[in-house]
C-alpha positions as CSV (number, residue, x, y, z in Angstrom):
1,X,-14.9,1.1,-1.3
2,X,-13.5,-1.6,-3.6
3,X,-10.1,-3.5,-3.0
4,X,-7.5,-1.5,-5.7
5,X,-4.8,-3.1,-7.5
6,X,-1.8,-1.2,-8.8
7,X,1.8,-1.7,-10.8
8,X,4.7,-0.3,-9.6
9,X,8.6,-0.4,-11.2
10,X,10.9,0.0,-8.2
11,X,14.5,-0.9,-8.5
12,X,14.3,-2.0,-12.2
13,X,11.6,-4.6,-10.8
14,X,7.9,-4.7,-11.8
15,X,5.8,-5.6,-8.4
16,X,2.2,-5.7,-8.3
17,X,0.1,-4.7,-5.5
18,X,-3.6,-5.4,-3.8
19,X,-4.6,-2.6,-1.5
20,X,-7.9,-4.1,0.0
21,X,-9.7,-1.0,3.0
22,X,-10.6,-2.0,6.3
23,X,-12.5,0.8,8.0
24,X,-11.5,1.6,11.7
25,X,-12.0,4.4,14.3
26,X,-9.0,6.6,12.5
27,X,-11.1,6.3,9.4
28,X,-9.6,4.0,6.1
29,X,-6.7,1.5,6.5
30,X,-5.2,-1.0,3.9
31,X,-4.3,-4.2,3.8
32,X,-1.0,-4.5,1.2
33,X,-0.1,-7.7,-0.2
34,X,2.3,-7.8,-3.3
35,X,1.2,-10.2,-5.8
36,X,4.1,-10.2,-7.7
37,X,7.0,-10.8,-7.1
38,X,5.2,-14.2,-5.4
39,X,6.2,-15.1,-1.9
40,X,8.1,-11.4,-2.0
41,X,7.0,-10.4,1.4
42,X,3.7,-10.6,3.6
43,X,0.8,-8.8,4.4
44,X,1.6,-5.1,5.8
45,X,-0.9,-2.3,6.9
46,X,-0.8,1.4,5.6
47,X,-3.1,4.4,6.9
48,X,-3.5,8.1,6.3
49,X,-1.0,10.0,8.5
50,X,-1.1,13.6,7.4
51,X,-0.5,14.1,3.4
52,X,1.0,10.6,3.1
53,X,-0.1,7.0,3.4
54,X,2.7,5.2,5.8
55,X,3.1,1.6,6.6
56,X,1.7,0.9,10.2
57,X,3.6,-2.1,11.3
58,X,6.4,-1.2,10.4
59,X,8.4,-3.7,12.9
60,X,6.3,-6.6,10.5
61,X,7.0,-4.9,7.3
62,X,11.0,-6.1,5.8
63,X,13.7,-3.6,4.7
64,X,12.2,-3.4,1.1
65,X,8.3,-2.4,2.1
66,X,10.3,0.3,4.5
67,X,13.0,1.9,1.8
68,X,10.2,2.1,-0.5
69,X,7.6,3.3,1.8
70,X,7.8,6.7,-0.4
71,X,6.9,4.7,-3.5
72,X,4.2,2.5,-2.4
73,X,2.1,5.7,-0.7
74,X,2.2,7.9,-4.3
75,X,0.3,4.6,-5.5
76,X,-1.9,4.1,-3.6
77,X,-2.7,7.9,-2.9
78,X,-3.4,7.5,-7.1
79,X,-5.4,5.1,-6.9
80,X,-7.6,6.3,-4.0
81,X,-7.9,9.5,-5.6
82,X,-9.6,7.5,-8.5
83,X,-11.5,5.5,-7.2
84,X,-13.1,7.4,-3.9
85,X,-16.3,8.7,-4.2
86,X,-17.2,12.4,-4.8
């Protein structure tokens, strides 16, 4: 699986993000960095719990990458669903 990069508006703000996978024992995790806004936040962790993707370390994660957890998951269940195999 391929790193995936997706656009988001959130707040009235465009912010661009870089979901790169990381296989583990619970099966696929991601690596999150937002590109844009630069120096925005840093580097968080999301895995499959359920239906939804949700942020792992969350105590690492700020107050924006939390409110917007919602937001961030739809993407990134979009563009998993497009570019998994089978």
């Amino acid at each position: 699986m391929r790193t995936f990069y997706g656009d988001r508006t959130i707040n009235k703000g465009y912010y661009r993000f870089c979901f790169q996978p990381v296989y583990c024992s619970k099966g696929v995790r991601f690596f999150v960095n937002v590109l844009h806004p630069p120096k925005r936040m840093g580097v968080f962790e999301m895995e499959k719990r359920g239906e939804l993707w949700r942020v792992v370390n969350a105590p690492k994660a700020d107050d924006f990458v939390l409110a917007h957890e919602a937001k961030i998951s739809a993407l990134l269940e979009e563009l998993y669903k497009k570019n998994s195999v089978g």
